[in-house]
LOPARO-907050 format. One record per residue (C-alpha): residue number from 1; residue in one letter; chain; x, y negated, z negated. Coordinates in nm, 4 decimals. Layout:
BEGIN
NODE  vexza  padren  dovex      east     north        up
NODE    NUM       A      A         X         Y         Z
...
END
This chain:
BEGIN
NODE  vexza  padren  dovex      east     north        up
NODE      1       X      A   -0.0322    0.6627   -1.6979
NODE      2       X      A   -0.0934    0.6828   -1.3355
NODE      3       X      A   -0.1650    0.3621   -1.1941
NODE      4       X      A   -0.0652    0.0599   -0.9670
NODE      5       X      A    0.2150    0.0076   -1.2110
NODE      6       X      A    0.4085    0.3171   -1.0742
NODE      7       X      A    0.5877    0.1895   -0.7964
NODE      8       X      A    0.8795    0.4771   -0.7557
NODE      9       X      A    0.9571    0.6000   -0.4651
NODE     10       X      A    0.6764    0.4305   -0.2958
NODE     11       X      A    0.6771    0.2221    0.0562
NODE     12       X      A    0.4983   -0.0402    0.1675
NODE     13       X      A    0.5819   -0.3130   -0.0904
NODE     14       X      A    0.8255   -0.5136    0.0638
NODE     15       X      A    1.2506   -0.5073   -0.0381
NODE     16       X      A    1.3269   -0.6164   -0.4342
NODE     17       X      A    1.4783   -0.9874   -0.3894
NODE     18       X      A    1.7784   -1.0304   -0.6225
NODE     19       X      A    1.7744   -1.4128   -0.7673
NODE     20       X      A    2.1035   -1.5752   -0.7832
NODE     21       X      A    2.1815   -1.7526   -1.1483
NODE     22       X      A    1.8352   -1.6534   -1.2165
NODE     23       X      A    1.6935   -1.8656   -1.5467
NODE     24       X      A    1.5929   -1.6537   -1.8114
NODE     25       X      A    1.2322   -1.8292   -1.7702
NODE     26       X      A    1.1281   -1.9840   -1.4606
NODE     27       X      A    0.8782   -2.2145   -1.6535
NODE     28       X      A    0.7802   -2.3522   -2.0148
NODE     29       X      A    0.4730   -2.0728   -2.0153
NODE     30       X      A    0.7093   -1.7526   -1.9580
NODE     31       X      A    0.8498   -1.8938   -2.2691
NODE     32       X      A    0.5431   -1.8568   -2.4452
NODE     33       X      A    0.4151   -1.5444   -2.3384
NODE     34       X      A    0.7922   -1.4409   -2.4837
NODE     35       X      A    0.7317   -1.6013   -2.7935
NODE     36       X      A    0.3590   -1.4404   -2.8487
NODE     37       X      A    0.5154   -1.0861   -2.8482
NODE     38       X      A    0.6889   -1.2127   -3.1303
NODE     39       X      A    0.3476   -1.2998   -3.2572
NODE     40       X      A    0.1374   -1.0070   -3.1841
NODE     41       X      A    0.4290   -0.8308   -3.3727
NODE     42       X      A    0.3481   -1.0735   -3.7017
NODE     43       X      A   -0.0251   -1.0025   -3.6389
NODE     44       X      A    0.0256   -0.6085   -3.6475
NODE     45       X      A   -0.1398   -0.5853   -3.2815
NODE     46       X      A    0.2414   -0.4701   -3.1458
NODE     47       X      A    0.3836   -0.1422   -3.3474
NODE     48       X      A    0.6403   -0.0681   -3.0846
NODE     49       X      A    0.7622   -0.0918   -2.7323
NODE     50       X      A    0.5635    0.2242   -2.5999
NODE     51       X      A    0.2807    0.1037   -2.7289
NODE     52       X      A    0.3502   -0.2381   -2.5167
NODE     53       X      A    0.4082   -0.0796   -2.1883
NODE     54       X      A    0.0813    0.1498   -2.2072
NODE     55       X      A   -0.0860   -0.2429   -2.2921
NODE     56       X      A    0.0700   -0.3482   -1.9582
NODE     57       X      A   -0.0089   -0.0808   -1.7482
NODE     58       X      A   -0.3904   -0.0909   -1.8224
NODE     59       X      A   -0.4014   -0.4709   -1.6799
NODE     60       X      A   -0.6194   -0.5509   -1.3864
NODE     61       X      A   -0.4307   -0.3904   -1.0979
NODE     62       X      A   -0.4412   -0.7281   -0.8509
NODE     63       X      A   -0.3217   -0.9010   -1.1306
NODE     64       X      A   -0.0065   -0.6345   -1.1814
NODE     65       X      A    0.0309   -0.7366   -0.8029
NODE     66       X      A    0.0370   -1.0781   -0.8170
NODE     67       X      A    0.1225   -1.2649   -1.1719
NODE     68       X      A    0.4332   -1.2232   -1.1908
NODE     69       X      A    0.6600   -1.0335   -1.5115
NODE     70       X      A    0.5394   -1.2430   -1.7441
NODE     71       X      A    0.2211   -1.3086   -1.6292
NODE     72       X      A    0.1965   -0.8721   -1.6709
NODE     73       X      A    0.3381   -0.9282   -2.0158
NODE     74       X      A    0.0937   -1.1899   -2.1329
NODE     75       X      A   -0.2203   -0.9442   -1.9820
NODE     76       X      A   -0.0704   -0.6811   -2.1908
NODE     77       X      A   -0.0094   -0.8893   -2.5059
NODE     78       X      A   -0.3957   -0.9971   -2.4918
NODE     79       X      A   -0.5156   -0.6700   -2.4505
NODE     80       X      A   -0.3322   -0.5843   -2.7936
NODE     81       X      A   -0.4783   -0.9171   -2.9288
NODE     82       X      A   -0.8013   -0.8304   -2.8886
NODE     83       X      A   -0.8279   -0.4533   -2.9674
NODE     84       X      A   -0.6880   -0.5039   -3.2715
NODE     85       X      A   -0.9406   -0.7921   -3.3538
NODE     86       X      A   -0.7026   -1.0320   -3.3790
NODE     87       X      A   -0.8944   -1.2523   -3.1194
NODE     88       X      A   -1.1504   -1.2299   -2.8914
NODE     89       X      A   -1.2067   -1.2234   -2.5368
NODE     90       X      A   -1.4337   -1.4724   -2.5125
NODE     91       X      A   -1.2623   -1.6992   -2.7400
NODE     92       X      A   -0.9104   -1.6036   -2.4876
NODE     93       X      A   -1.2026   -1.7516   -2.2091
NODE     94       X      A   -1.3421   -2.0233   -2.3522
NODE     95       X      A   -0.9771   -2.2327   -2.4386
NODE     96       X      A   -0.8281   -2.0914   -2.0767
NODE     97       X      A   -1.1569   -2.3169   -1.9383
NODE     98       X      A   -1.0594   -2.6089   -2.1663
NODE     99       X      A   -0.6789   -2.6152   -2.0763
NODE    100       X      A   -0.8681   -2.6337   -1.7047
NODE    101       X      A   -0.8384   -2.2442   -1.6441
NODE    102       X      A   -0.9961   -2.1820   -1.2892
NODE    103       X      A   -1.3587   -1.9237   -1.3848
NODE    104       X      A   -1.2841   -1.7477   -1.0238
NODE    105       X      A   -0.8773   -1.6992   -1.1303
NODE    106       X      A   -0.8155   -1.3259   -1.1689
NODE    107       X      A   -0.8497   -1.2256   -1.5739
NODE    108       X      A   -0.5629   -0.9812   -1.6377
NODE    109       X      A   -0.6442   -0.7973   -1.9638
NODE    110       X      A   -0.9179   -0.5178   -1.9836
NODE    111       X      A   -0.9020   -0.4107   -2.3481
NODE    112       X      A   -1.0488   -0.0826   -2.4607
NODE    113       X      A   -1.3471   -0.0611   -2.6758
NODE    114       X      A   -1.2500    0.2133   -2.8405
NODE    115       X      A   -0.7887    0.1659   -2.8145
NODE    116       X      A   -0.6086    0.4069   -2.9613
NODE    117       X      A   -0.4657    0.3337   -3.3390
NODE    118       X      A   -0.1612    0.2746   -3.3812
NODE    119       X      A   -0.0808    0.2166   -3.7485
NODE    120       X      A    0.3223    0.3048   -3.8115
NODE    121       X      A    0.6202    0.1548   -3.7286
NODE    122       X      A    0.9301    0.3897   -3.6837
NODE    123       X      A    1.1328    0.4360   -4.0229
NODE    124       X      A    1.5112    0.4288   -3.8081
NODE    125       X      A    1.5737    0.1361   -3.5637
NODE    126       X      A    1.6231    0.2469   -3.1539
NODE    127       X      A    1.4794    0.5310   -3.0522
NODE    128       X      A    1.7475    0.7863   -3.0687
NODE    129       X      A    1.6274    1.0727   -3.2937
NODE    130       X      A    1.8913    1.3538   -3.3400
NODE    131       X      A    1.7191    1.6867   -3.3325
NODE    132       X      A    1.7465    1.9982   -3.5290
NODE    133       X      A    1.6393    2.2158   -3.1929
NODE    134       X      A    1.8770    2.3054   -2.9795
NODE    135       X      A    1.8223    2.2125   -2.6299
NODE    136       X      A    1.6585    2.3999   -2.3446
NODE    137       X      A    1.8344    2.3151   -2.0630
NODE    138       X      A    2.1959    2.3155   -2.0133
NODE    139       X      A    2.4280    2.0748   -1.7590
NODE    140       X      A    2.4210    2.2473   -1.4116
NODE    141       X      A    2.0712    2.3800   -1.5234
NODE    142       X      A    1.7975    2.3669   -1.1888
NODE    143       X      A    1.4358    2.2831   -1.3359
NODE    144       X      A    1.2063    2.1691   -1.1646
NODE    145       X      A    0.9727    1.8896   -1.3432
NODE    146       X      A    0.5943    1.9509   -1.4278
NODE    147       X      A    0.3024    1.8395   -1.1867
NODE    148       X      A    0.0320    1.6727   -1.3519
NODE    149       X      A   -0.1734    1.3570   -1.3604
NODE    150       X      A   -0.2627    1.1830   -1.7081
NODE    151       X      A   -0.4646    0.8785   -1.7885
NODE    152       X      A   -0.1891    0.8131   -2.0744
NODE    153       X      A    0.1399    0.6520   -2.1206
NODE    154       X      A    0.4034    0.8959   -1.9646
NODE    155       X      A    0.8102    0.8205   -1.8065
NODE    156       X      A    0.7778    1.1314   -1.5687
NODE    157       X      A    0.6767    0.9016   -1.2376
NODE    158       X      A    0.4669    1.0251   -0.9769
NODE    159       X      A    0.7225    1.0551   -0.7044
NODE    160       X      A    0.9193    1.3065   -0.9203
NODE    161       X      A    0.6444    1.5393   -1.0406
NODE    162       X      A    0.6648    1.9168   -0.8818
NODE    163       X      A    1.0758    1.8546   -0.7520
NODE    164       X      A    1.3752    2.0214   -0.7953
NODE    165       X      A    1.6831    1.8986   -0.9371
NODE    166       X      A    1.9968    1.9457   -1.2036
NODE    167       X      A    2.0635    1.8390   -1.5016
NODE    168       X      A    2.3221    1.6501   -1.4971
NODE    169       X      A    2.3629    1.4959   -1.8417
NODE    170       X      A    2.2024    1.5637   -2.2009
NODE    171       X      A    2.1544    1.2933   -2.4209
NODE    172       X      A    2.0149    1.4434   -2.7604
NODE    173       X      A    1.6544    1.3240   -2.8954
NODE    174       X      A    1.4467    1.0727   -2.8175
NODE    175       X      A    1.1368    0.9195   -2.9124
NODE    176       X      A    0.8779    1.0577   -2.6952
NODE    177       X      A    0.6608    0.7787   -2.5246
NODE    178       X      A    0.3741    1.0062   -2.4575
NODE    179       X      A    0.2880    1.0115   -2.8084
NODE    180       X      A    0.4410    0.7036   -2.9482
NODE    181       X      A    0.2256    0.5015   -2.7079
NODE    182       X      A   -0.0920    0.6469   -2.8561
NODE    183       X      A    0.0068    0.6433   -3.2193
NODE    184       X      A    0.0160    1.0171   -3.2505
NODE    185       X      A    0.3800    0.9954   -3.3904
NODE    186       X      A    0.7247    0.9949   -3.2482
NODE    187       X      A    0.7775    1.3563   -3.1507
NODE    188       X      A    1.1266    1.2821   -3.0781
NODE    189       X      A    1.2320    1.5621   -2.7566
NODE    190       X      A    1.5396    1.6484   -2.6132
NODE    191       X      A    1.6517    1.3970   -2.3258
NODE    192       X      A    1.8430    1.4994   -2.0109
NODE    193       X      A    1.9521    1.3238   -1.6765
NODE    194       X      A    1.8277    1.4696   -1.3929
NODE    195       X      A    1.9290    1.4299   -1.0571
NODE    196       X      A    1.7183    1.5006   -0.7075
NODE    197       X      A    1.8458    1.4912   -0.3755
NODE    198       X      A    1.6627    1.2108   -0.1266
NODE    199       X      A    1.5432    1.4994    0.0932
NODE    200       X      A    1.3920    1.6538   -0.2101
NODE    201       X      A    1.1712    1.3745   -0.3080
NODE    202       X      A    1.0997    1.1627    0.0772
NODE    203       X      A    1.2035    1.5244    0.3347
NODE    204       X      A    1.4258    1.5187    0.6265
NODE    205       X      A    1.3475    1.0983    0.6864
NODE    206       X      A    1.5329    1.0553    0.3545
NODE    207       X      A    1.8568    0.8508    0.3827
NODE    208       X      A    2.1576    1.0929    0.4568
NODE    209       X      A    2.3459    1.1684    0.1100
NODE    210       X      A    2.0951    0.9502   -0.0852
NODE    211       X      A    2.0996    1.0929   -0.4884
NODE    212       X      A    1.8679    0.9856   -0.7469
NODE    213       X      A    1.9406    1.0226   -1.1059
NODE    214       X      A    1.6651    1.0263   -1.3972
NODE    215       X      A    1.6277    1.0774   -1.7488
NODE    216       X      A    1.3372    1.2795   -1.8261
NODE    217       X      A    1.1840    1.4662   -2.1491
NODE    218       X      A    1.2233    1.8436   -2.2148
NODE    219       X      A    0.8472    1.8729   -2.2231
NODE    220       X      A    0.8662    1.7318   -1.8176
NODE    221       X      A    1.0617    2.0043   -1.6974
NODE    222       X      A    1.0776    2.3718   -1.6943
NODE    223       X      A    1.3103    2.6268   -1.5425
NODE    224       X      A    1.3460    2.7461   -1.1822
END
């Protein structure tokens, strides 16, 4: 979906700062938040990873900002939670104020009234799905990838939509995210590597040379 989450190509946030012998978790609660995807699994709230991400992408925005991986993750876990009735938000609220939860701190989670239902679990393990179809595209192939905005789950960023680039790689089919996020079925699509040049995506300011590979869905691109 389009949102604060989709930080590709984008300025202004500051360089990514690689941790040295970084621990797996940081603190006792990333554990936790770990071990509840486990649990929302158990619960049936969690069908599969697509339908995750979409969870973590609908979060309050500041709080996609500021809490941290697993603080995202555990906004996205109780959004799952309580759409699926599991638990509700004001029972979330009313043992965060007894383990001496701040009422001004930031609440991360904004569940849908009305989420999408997700009710199947894929029948093969992964998400590799070889196809029947043969493919559209070819390596060496220009395309240029579709332009459009969607308040869904999608993998085509914004910085890529409406560019030109090759394929440079064709890796059968895939589960489609689009619809797996929404529980409208797998839809597995053919899945190619595309590559844009910097100029192509940032203009003349780019870095000299600068290449950026992708993998994006058939149903993203079309031919130049």
């Amino acid at each position: 979906m389009d949102g604060i989450h989709d930080f590709g190509g984008k300025q202004g946030f500051g360089r990514v700062l690689r941790e040295d012998d970084e621990p797996v978790f940081h603190g006792r609660w990333e554990a936790k938040v770990f071990a509840l995807l486990g649990a929302a699994r158990s619960a049936g709230a969690l069908m599969n990873t697509d339908q995750f991400r979409h969870a973590v992408e609908r979060i309050d925005p500041v709080a996609y900002l500021s809490h941290g991986y697993y603080g995202r993750w555990l906004g996205g876990v109780e959004n799952l939670l309580v759409e699926a009735g599991v638990l509700k938000t004001e029972e979330i609220a009313a043992r965060a104020l007894e383990l001496g939860a701040n009422p001004a701190w930031t609440v991360a989670a904004r569940p849908f009234a009305e989420p999408d239902v997700v009710d199947y679990e894929g029948e093969i393990s992964g998400s590799i799905r070889p196809l029947v179809t043969k493919p559209v595209f070819r390596t060496g192939d220009r395309v240029r990838t579709r332009s459009f905005g969607t308040a869904g789950h999608t993998r085509l960023p914004a910085y890529v939509r409406g560019r030109e680039g090759s394929i440079t790689a064709w890796h059968d089919g895939w589960v489609l995210p689009d619809s797996n996020a929404h529980g409208r079925g797998e839809n597995p699509e053919h899945l190619y590597t595309v590559v844009f040049s910097g100029t192509e995506l940032w203009g003349v300011e780019s870095e000299p040379g600068l290449a950026v590979h992708i993998d994006l869905f058939e149903s993203y691109l079309q031919k130049t």
